[in-house]
C-alpha positions as CSV (number, residue, x, y, z in Angstrom):
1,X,-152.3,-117.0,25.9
2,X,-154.2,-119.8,27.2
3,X,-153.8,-123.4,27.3
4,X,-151.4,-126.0,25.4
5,X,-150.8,-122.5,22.9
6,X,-148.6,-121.7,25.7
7,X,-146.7,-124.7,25.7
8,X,-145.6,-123.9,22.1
9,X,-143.2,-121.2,24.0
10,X,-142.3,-123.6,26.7
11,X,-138.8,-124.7,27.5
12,X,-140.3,-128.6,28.9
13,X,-142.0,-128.5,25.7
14,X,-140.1,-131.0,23.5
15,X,-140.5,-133.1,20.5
16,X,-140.3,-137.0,20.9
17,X,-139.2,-138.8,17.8
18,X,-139.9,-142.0,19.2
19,X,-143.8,-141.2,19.7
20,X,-144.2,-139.0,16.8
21,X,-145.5,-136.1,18.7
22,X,-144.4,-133.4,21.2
23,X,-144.9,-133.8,25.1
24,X,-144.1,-132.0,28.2
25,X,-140.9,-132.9,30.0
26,X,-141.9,-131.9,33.0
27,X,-143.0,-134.4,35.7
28,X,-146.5,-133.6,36.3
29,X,-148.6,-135.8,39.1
30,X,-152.1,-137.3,38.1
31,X,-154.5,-134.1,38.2
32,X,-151.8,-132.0,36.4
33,X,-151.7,-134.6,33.4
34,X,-155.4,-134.3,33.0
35,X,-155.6,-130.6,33.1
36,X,-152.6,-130.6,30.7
37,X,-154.2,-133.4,28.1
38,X,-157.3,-132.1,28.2
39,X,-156.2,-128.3,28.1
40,X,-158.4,-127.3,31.1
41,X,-155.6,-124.7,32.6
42,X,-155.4,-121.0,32.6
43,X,-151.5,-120.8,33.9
44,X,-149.0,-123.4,34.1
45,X,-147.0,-123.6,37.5
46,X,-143.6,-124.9,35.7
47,X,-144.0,-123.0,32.4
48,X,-140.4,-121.1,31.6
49,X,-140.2,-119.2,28.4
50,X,-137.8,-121.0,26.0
51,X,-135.5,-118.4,25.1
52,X,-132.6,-120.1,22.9
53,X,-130.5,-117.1,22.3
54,X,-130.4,-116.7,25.9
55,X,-126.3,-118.1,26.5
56,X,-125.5,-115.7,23.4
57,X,-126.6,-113.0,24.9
58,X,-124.1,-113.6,27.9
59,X,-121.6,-114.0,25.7
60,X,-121.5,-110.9,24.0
């Protein structure tokens, strides 16, 4: 998977109600905001797989 379709899975990968659209959390410096707008990236550095049932797991 390539690109912001990765971001879909991402954990930093949030929706903001106050913009109307989702964004990534992380704090990215100049070039990595430009790569990430524009989709010109084949692998994220901070990308971390969402997984939500992840504390359940634990727990059981």
């Amino acid at each position: 998977m390539k690109g912001k379709g990765k971001c879909d899975y991402c954990l930093y990968y949030d929706y903001d109600e106050y913009f109307n659209y989702y964004v990534c959390e992380m704090n990215l410096d100049e070039d990595e905001m430009a790569r990430f707008i524009t989709g010109n990236y084949s692998e994220c550095p901070y990308f971390q797989f969402d997984d939500e049932y992840k504390i359940v797991r634990k727990q059981m």
